[in-house]
Backbone bond lengths (Angstrom), bond angles and torsions (degrees), N, CA, C in turn:
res aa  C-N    CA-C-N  psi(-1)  N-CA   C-N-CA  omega(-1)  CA-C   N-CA-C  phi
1 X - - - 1.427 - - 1.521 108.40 -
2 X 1.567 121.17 120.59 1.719 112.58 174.69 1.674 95.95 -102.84
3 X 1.492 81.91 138.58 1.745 86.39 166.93 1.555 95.25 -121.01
4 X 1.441 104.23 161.59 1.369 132.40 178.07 1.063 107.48 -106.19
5 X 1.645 123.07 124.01 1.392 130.76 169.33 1.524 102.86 -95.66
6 X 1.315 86.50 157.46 1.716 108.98 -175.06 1.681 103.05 -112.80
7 X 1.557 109.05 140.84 1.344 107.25 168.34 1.663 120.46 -70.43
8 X 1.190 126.39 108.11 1.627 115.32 161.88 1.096 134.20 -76.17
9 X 1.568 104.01 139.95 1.311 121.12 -138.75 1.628 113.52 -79.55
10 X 1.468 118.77 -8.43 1.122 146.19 -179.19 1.302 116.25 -57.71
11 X 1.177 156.56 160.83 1.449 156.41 179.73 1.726 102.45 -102.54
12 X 1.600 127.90 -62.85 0.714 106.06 139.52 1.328 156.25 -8.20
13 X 1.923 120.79 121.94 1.456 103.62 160.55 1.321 136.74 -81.30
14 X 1.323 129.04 142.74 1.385 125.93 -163.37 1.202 116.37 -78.90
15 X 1.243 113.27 162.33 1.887 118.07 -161.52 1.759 86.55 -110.85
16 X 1.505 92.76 146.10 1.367 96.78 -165.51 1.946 97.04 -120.90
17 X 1.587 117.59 155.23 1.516 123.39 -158.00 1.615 80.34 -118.69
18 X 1.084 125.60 -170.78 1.786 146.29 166.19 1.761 85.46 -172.95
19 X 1.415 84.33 137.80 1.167 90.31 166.06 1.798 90.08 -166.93
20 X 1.519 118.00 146.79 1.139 149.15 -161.76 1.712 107.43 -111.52
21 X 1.853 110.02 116.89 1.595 104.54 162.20 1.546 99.46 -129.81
22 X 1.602 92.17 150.78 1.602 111.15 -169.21 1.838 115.65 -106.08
23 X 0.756 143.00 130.30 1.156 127.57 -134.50 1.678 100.70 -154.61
24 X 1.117 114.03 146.00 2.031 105.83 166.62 1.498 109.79 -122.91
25 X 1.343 92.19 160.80 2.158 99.87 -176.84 1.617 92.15 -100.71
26 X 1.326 104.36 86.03 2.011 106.47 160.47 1.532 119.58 -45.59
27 X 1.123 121.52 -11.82 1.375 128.87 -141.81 1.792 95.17 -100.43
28 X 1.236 110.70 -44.42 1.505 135.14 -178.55 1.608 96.19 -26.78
29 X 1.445 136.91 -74.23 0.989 124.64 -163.06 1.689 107.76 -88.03
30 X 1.045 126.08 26.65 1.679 136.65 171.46 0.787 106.02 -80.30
31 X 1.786 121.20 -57.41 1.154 147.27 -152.34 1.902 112.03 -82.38
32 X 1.257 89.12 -11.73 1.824 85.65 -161.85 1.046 128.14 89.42
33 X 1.970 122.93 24.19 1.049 125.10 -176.11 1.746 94.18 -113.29
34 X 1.104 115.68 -167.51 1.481 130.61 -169.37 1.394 104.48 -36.37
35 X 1.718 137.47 -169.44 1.448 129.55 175.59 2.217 75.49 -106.39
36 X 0.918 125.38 -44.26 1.708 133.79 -174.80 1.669 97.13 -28.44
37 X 1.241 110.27 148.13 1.255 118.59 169.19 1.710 114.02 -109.84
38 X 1.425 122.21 119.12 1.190 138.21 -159.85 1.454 92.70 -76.42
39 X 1.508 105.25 125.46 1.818 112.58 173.22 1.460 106.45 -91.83
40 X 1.310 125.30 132.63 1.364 104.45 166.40 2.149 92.81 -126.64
41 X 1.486 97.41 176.28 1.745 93.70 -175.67 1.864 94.50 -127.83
42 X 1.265 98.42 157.78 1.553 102.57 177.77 1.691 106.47 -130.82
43 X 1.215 113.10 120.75 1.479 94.11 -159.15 1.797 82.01 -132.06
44 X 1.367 89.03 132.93 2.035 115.96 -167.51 1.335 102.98 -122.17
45 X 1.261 100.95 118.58 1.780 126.91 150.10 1.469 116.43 -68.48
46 X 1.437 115.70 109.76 1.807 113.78 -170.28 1.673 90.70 -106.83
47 X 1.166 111.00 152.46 1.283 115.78 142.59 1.765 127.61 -94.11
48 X 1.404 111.71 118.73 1.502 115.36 -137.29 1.797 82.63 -71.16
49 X 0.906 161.69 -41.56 1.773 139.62 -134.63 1.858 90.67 -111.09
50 X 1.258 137.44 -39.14 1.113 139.78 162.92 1.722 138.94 -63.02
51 X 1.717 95.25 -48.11 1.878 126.02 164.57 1.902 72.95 65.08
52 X 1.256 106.28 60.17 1.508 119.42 149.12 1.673 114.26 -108.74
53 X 1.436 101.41 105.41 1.566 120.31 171.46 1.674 99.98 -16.36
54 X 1.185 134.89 150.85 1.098 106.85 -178.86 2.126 78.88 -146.34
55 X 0.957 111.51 -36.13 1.796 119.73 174.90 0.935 117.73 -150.65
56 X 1.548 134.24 152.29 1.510 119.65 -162.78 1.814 97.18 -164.06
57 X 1.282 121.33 115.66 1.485 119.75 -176.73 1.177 99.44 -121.18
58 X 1.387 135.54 162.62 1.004 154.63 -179.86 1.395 134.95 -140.16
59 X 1.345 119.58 83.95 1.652 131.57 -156.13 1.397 109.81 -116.44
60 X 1.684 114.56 172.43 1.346 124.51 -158.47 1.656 96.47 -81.47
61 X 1.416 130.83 148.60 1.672 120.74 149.51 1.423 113.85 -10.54
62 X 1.410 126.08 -55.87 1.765 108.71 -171.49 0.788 139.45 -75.86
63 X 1.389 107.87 3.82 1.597 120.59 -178.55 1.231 100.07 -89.20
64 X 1.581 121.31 151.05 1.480 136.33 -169.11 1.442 105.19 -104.02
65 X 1.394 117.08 137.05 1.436 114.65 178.07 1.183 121.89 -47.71
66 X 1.564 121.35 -32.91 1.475 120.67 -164.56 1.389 99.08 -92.10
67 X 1.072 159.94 -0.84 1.741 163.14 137.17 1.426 101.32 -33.91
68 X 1.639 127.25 -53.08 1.423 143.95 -163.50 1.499 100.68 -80.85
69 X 0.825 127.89 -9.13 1.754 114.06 -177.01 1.566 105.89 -90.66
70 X 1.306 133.56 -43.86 1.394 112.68 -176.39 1.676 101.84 -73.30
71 X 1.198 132.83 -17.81 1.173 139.13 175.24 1.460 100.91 -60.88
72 X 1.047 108.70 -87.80 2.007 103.70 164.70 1.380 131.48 -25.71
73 X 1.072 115.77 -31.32 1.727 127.95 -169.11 1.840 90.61 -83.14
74 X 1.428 117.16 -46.46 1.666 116.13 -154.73 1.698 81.20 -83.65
75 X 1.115 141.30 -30.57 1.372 136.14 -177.10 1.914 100.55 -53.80
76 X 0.918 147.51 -5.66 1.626 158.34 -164.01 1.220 103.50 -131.73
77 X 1.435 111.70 104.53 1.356 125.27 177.57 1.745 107.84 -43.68
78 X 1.430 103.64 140.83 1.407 102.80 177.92 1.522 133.14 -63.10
79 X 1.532 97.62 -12.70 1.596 95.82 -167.52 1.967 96.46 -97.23
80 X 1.113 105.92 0.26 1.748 102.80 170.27 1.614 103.40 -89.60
81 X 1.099 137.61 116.60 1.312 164.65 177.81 1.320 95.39 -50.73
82 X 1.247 135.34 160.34 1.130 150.22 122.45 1.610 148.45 -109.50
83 X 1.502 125.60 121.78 1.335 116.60 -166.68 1.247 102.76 -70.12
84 X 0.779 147.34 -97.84 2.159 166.05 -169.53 0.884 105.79 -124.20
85 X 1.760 104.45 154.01 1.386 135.10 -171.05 1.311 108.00 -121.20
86 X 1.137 114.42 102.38 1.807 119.59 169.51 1.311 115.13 -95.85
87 X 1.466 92.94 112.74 1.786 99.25 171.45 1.523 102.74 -141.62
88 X 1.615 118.42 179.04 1.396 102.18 -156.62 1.895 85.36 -123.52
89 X 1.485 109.45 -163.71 1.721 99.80 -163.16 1.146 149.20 -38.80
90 X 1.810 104.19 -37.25 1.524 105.60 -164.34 1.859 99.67 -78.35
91 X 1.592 128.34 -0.63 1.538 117.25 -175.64 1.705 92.84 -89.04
92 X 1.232 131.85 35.11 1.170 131.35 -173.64 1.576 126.20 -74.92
93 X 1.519 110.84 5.20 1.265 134.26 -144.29 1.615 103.11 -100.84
94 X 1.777 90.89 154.99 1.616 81.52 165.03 1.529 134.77 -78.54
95 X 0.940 105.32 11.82 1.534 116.86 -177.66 1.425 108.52 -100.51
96 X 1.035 107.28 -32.22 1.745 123.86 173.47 1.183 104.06 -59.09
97 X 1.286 115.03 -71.74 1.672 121.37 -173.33 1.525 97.71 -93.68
98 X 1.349 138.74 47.95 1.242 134.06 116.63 1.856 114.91 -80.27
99 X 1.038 99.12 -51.00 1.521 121.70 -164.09 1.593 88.35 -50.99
100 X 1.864 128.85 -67.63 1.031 136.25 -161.02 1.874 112.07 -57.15
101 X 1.644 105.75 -40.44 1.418 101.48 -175.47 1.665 88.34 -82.50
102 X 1.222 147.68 -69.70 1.702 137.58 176.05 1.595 110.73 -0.74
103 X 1.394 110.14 -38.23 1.843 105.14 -167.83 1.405 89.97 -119.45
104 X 1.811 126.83 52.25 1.077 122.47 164.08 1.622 128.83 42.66
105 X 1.608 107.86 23.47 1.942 101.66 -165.89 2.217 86.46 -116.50
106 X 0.942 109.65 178.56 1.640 150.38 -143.51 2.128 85.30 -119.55
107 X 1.619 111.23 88.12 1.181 117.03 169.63 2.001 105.11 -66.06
108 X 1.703 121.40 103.58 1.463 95.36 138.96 1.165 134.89 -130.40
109 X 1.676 96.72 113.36 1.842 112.94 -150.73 2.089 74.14 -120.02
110 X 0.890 84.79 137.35 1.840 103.92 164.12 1.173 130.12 -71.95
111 X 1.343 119.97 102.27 1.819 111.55 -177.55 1.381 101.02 -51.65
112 X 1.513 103.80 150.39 1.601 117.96 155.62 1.814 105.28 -40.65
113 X 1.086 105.95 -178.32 1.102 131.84 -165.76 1.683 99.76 -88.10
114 X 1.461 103.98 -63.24 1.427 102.70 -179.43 1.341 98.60 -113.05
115 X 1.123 107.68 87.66 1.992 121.97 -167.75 1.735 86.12 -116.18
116 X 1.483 131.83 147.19 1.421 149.27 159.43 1.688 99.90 -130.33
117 X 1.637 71.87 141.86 1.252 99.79 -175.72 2.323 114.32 -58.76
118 X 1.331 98.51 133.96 1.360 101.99 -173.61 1.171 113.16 -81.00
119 X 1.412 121.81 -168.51 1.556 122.92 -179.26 1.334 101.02 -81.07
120 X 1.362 135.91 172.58 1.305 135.99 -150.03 1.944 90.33 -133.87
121 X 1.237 116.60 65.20 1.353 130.67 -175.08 1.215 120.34 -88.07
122 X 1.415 108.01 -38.34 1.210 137.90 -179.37 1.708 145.92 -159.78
123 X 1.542 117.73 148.65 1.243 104.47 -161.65 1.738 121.66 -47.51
124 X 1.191 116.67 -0.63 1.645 108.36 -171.82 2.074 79.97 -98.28
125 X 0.869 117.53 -50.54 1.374 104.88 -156.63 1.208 91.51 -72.70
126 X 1.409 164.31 17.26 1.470 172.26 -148.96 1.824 89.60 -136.12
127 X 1.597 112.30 -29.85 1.543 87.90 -146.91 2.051 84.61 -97.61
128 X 1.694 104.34 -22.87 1.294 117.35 -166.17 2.254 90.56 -65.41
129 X 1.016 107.31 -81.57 1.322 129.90 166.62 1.368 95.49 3.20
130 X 1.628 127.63 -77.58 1.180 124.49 -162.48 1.508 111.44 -81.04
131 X 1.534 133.74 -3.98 1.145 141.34 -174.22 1.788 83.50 -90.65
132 X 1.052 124.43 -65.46 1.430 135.05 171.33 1.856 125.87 -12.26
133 X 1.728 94.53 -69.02 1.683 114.02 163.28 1.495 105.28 -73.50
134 X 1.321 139.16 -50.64 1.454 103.86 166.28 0.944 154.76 -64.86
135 X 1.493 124.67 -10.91 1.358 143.72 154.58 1.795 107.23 -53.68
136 X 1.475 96.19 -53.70 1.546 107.53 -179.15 1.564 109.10 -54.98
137 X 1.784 122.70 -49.03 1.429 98.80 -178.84 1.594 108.64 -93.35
138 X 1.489 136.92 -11.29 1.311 121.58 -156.26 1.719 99.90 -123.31
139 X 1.332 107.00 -1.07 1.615 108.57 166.50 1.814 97.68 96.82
140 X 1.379 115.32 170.64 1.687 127.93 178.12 1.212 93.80 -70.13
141 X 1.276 122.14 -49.96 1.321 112.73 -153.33 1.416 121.03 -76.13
142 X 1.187 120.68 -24.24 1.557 135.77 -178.46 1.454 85.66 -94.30
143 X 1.267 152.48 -52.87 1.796 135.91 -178.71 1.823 106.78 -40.31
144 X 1.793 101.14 -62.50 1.419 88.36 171.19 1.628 144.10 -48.21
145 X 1.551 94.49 -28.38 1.583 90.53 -179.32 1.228 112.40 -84.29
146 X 1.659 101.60 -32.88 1.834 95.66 176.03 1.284 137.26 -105.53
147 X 1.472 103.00 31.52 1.689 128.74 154.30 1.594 106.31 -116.25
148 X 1.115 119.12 18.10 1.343 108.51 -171.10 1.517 132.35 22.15
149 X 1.479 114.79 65.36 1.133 139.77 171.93 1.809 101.16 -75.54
150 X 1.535 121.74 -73.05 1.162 109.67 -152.71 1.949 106.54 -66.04
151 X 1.376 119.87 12.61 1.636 109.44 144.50 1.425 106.10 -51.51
152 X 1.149 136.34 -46.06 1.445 112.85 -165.57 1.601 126.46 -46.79
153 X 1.481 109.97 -24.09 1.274 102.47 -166.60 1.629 101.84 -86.10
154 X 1.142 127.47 0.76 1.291 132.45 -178.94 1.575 99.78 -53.83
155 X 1.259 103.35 -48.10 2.028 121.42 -156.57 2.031 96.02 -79.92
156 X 1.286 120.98 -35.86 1.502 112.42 -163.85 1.513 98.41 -91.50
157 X 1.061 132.27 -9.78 1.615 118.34 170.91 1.577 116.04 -68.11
């Protein structure tokens, strides 16, 4: 599937959503295929102030959400900037927040719960680290409001 991006018209760079739907193929046993119902996942890059599609892949159940994010990120031409990346736990990875500091944008993905701080190698583990100690001194709940995480749920309803 090619999609066409559009330039936004904004000066600003746009803050970008991921958000993941899980879905089954009913059709499978219509057809004469297995009686099992085939899962497939569709996992969408929004742009949060517009909720303009911005990348959109479409993979089997076994694939893990956090595999799909640098895949999504290279789907956005390089010369469109990006502000932040809101995604919610499982992009918690170092590959995640490599990918996010690589295209210069503001990772806010939520440490695990019992997440420690990594080696300080690089800018994603610099950006994880400090998402890490603030949770640790000011609690989840004050990280979300003052990274503005709970915008995300604006985009999955």
């Amino acid at each position: 599937m090619e999609i066409r991006h559009s330039k936004l018209s904004t000066n600003k760079p746009p803050n970008g959503v991921l958000n993941q739907i899980e879905y089954a193929n009913g059709n499978a046993r219509k057809h004469g295929g297995s009686k099992r119902r085939i899962w497939r996942k569709t996992h969408i890059g929004f742009e949060e102030e517009t909720l303009e599609v911005r990348a959109v892949e479409v993979t089997s159940s076994n694939i893990g959400d956090a595999h799909m994010l640098p895949e999504l990120l290279n789907q956005i031409p390089l010369d469109q900037n990006i502000g932040n990346v809101t995604a919610d736990g499982p992009y918690d990875t170092r590959k995640c927040q490599e990918a996010v500091a690589a295209r210069g944008a503001h990772a806010m993905i939520p440490p695990r719960k019992n997440a420690k701080p990594w080696k300080t190698t690089s800018a994603g583990a610099i950006a994880q680290n400090d998402a890490v100690n603030v949770q640790r001194y000011l609690g989840r709940t004050v990280w979300r409001h003052w990274s503005g995480y709970h915008r995300r749920s604006r985009v999955s309803r």
